[in-house]
GUMIKOL-856605 format. One record per residue (C-alpha): x, y, z negated; residue in three letters. Coordinates in steps of 0.1 Angstrom, whole numbers. Layout:
N
<east=X&north=Y&up=Z&resn=ALA>
...
END
This chain:
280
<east=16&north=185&up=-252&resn=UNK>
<east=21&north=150&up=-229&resn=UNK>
<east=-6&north=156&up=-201&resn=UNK>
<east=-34&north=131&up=-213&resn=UNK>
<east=-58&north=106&up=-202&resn=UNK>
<east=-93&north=110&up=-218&resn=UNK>
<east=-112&north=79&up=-231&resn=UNK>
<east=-145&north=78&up=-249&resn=UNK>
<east=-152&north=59&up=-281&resn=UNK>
<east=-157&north=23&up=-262&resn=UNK>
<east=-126&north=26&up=-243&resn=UNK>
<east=-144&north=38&up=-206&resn=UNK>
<east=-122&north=68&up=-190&resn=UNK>
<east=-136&north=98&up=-184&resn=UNK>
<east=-107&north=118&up=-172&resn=UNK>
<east=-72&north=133&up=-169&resn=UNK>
<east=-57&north=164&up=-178&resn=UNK>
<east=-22&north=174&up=-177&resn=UNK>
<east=-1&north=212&up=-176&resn=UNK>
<east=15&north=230&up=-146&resn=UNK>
<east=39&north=257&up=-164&resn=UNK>
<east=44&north=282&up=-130&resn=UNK>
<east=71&north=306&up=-151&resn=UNK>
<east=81&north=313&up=-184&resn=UNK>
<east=46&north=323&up=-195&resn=UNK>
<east=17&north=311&up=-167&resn=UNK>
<east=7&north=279&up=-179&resn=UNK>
<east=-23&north=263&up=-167&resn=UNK>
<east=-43&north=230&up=-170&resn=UNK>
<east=-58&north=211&up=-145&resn=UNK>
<east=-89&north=183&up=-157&resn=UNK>
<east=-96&north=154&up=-130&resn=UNK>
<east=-127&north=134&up=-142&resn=UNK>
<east=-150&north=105&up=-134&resn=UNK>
<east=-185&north=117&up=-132&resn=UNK>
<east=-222&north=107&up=-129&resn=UNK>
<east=-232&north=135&up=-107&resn=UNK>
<east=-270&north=125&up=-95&resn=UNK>
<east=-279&north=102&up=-125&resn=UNK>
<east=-280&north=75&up=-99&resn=UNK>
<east=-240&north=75&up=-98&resn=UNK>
<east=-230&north=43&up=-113&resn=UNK>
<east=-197&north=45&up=-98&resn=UNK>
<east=-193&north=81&up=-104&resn=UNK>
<east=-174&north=101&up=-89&resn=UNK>
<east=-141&north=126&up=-96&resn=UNK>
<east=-142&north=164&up=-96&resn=UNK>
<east=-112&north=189&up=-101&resn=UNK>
<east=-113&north=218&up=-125&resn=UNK>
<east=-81&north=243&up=-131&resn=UNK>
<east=-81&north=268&up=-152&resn=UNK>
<east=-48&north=292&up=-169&resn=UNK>
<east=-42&north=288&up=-205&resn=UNK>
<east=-40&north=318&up=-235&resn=UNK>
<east=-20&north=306&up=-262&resn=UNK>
<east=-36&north=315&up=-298&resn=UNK>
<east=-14&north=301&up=-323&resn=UNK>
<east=-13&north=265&up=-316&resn=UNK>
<east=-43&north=267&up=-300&resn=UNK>
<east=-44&north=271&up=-260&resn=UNK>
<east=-75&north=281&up=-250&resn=UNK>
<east=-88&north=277&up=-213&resn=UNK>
<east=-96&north=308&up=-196&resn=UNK>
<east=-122&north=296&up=-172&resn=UNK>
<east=-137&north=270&up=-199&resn=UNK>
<east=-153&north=235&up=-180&resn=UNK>
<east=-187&north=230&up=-191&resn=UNK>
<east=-208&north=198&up=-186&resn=UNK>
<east=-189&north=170&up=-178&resn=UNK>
<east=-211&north=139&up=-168&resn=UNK>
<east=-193&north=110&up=-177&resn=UNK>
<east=-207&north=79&up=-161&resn=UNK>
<east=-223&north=64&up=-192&resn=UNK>
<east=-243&north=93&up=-198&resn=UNK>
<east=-228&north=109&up=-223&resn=UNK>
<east=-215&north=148&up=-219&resn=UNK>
<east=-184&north=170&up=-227&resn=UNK>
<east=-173&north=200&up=-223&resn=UNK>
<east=-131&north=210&up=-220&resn=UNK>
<east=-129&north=244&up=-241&resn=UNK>
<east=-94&north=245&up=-254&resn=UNK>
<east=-67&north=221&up=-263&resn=UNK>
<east=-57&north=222&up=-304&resn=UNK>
<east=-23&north=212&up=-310&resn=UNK>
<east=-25&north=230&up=-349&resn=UNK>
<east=-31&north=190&up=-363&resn=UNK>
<east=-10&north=159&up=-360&resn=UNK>
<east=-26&north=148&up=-327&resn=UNK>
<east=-38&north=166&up=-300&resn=UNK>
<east=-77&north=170&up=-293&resn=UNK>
<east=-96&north=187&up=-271&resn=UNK>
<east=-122&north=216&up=-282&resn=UNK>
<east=-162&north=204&up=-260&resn=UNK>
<east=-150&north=168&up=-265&resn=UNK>
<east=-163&north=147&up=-300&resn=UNK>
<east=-153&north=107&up=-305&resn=UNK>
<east=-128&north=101&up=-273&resn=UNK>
<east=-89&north=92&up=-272&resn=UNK>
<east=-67&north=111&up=-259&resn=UNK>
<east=-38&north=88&up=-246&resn=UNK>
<east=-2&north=102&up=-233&resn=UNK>
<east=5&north=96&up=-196&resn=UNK>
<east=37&north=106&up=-195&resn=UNK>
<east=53&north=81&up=-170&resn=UNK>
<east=26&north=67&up=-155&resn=UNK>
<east=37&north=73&up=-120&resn=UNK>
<east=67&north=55&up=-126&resn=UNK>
<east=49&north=26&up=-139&resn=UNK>
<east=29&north=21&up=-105&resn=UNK>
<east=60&north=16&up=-88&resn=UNK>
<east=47&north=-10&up=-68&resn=UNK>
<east=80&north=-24&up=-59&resn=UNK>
<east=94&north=-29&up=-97&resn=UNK>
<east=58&north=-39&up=-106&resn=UNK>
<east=61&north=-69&up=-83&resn=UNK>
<east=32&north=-61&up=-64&resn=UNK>
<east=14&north=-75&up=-91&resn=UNK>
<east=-16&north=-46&up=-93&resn=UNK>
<east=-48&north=-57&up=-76&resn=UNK>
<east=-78&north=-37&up=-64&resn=UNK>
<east=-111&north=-56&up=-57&resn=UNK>
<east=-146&north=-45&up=-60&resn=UNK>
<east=-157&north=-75&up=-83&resn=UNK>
<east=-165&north=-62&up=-117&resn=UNK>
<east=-131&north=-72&up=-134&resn=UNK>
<east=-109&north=-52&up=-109&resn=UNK>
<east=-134&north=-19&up=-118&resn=UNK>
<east=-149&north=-3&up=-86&resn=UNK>
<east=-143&north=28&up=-63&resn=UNK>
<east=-173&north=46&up=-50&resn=UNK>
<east=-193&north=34&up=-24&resn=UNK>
<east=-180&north=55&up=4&resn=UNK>
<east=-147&north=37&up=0&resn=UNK>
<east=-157&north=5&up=1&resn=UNK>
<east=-183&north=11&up=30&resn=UNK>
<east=-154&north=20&up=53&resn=UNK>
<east=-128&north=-5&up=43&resn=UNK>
<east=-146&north=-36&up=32&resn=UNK>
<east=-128&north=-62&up=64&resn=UNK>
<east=-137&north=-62&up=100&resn=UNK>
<east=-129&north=-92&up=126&resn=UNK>
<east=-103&north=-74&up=152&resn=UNK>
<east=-109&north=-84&up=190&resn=UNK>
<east=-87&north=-116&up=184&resn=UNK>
<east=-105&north=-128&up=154&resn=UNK>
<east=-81&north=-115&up=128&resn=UNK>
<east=-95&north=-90&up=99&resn=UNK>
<east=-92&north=-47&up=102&resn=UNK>
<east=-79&north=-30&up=71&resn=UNK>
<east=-92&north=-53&up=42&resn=UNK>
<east=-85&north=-26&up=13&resn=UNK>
<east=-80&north=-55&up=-11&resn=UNK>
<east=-47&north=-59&up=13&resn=UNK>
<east=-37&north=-25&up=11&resn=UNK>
<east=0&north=-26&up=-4&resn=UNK>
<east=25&north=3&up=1&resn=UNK>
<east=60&north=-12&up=15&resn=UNK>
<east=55&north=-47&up=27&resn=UNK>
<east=76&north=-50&up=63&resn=UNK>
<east=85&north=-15&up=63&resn=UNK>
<east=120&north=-7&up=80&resn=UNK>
<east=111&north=30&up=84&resn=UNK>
<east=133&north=59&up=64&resn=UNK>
<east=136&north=48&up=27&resn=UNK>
<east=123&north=80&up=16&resn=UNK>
<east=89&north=78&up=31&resn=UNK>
<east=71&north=47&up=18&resn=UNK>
<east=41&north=39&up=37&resn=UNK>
<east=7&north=29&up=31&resn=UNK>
<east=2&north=-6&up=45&resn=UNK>
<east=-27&north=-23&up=55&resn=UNK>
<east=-25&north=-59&up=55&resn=UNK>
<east=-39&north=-75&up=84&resn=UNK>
<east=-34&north=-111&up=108&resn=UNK>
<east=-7&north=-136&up=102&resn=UNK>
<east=16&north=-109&up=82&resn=UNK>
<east=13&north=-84&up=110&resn=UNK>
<east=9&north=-47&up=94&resn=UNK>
<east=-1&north=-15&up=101&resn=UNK>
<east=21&north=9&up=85&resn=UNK>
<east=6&north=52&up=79&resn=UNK>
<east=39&north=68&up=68&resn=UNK>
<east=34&north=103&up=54&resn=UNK>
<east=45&north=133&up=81&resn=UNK>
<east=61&north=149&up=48&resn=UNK>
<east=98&north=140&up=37&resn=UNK>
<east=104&north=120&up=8&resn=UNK>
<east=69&north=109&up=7&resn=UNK>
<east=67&north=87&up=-24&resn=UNK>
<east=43&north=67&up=-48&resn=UNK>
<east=70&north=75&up=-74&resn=UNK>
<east=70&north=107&up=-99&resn=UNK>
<east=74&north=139&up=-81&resn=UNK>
<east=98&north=162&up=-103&resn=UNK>
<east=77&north=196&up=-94&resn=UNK>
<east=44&north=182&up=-110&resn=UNK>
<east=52&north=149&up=-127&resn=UNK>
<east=18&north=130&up=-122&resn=UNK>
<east=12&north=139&up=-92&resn=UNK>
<east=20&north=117&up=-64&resn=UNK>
<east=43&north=128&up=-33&resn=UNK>
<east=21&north=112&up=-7&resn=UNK>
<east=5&north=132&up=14&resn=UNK>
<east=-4&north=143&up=55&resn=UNK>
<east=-3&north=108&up=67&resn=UNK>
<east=1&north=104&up=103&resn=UNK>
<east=-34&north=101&up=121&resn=UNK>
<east=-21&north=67&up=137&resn=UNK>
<east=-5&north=34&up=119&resn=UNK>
<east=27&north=20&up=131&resn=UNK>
<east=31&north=-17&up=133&resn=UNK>
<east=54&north=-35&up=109&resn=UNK>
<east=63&north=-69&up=92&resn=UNK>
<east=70&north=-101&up=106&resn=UNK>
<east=38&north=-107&up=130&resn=UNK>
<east=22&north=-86&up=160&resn=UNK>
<east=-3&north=-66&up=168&resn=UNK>
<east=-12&north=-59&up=208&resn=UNK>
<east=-21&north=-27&up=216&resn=UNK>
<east=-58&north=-33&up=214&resn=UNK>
<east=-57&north=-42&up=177&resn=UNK>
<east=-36&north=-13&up=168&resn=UNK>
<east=-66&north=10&up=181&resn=UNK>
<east=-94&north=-12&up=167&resn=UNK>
<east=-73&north=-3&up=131&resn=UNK>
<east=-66&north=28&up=137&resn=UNK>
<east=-105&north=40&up=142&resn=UNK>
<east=-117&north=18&up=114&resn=UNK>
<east=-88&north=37&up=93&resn=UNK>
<east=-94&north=69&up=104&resn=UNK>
<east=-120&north=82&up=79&resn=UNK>
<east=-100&north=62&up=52&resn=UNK>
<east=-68&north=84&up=60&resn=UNK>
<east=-85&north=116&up=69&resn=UNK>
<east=-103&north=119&up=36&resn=UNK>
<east=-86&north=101&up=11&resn=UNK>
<east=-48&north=109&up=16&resn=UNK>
<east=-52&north=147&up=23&resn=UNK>
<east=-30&north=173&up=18&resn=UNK>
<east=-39&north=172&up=-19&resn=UNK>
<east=-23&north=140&up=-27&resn=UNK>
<east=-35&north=116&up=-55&resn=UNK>
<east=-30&north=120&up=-93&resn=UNK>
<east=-23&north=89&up=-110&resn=UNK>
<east=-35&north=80&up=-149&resn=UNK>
<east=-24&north=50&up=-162&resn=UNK>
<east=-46&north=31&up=-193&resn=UNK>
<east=-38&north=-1&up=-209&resn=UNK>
<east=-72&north=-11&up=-225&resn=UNK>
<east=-62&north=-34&up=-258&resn=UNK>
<east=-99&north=-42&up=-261&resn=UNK>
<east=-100&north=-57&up=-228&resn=UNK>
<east=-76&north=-81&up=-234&resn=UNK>
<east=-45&north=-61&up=-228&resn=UNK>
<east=-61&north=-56&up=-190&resn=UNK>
<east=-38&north=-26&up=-178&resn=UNK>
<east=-48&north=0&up=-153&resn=UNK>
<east=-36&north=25&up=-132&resn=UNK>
<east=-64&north=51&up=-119&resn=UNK>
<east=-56&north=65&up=-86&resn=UNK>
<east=-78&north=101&up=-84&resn=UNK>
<east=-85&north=119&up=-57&resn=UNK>
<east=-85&north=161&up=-65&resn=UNK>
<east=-109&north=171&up=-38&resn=UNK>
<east=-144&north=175&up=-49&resn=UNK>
<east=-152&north=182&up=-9&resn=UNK>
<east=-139&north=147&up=-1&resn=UNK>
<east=-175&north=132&up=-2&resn=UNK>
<east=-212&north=149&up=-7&resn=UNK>
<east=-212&north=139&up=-42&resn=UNK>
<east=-176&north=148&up=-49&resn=UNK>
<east=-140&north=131&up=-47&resn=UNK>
<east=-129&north=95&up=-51&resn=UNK>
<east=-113&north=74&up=-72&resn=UNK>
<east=-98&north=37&up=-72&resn=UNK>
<east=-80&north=13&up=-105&resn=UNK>
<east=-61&north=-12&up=-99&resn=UNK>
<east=-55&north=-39&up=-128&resn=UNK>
<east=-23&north=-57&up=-135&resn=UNK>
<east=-29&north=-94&up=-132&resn=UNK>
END
């Protein structure tokens, strides 16, 4: 029972579920997904669902059942129960989808050992994030002429000397010069989090960047970044964390992603966000 991202018959991902065991006999399942929520959604957008488990033979039914899922292509599922009685797992509300193991995918977006080689841009080959993402981080010329928080610069160590245990999020600005948002919580990390092993340990940023890397900010930039930031940090990197799924598409010519999901449906009025990056 590997916690599972969900896929439908062409290969688009609808969601993510993996198991929290909280003791010997409370285990529970939470479902992130991708979802069409106004039918004018084309982005869509993630919402959170939780629910305990009752364990019927090999069967492990969901005690508060999820019921119309709106996957962005239209199409909708429902997350019942998850069978384990045949030689691959499926899930009871869902018809023609893969179910693919995620077991290590926070590992794999370790973006030290990946060589920094994930991108995230809005053109149609490096997917999309919802709009209120990319309204609020899209570039913005700084007093001196350099850019503000370019999210297709976002990296999460570059010209950090800060503690070893708490790896920043960056944001790439003017001649190398960074702004650096560590996380207020020790050992803060894009790696896997033992306690829930797809969840990512990177929470309660600080409210203001710190300057790092090779180049320099004045104090006047600093500001200018950390307002444009703020709604950024504020709503994205929450108390909540991220989950992370990670889905290599062989049909897209071996184009390998790593979906970054946010778990609060309060994050925007239609619901949380979400991000891929792609592996050049």
């Amino acid at each position: 029972m590997d916690n599972q991202s969900i896929c439908d018959a062409s290969g688009n991902f609808i969601g993510y579920y993996g198991l929290v065991l909280n003791g010997v006999n409370d285990l529970s399942v939470k479902v992130i997904t991708i979802e069409n929520k106004d039918g004018n959604d084309a982005n869509g957008h993630t919402q959170y669902y939780e629910s305990k488990l009752t364990k019927e033979g090999q069967i492990f039914k969901l005690d508060t059942p999820v019921e119309q899922i709106k996957s962005v292509n239209g199409a909708t599922y429902a997350f019942k129960a998850i069978d384990c009685t045949g030689d691959a797992v499926a899930v009871d509300g869902m018809s023609n989808v893969t179910l693919t193991s995620n077991k290590g995918a926070v590992n794999d977006f370790d973006y030290v050992t990946s060589g920094g080689k994930f991108t995230l841009g809005k053109a149609q080959d490096h997917g999309a994030a919802c709009d209120e993402i990319w309204a609020g981080t899209g570039g913005q010329a700084t007093s001196s002429g350099g850019t503000i928080a370019d999210i297709n610069a976002m990296s999460y160590d570059y010209g950090w000397n800060g503690s070893p245990k708490q790896r920043p999020l960056v944001i790439w600005t003017w001649w190398f010069a960074n702004l650096a948002f560590p996380s207020s919580e020790e050992g803060a990390s894009i790696l896997m989090n033992n306690s829930d092993k797809d969840r990512v340990l990177f929470k309660n940023i600080s409210g203001s960047g710190q300057t790092c890397g090779g180049g320099t900010l004045n104090a006047t930039e600093v500001a200018e970044i950390n307002a444009y930031c703020k709604d950024l940090i504020d709503t994205w990197f929450n108390e909540k964390g991220l989950f992370v799924v990670r889905h290599d598409r062989q049909s897209a010519g071996d184009k390998f992603y790593i979906y970054l999901l946010c778990p609060d449906t309060e994050a925007t009025s239609k619901g949380g966000m979400w991000m891929k990056y792609q592996r050049d």
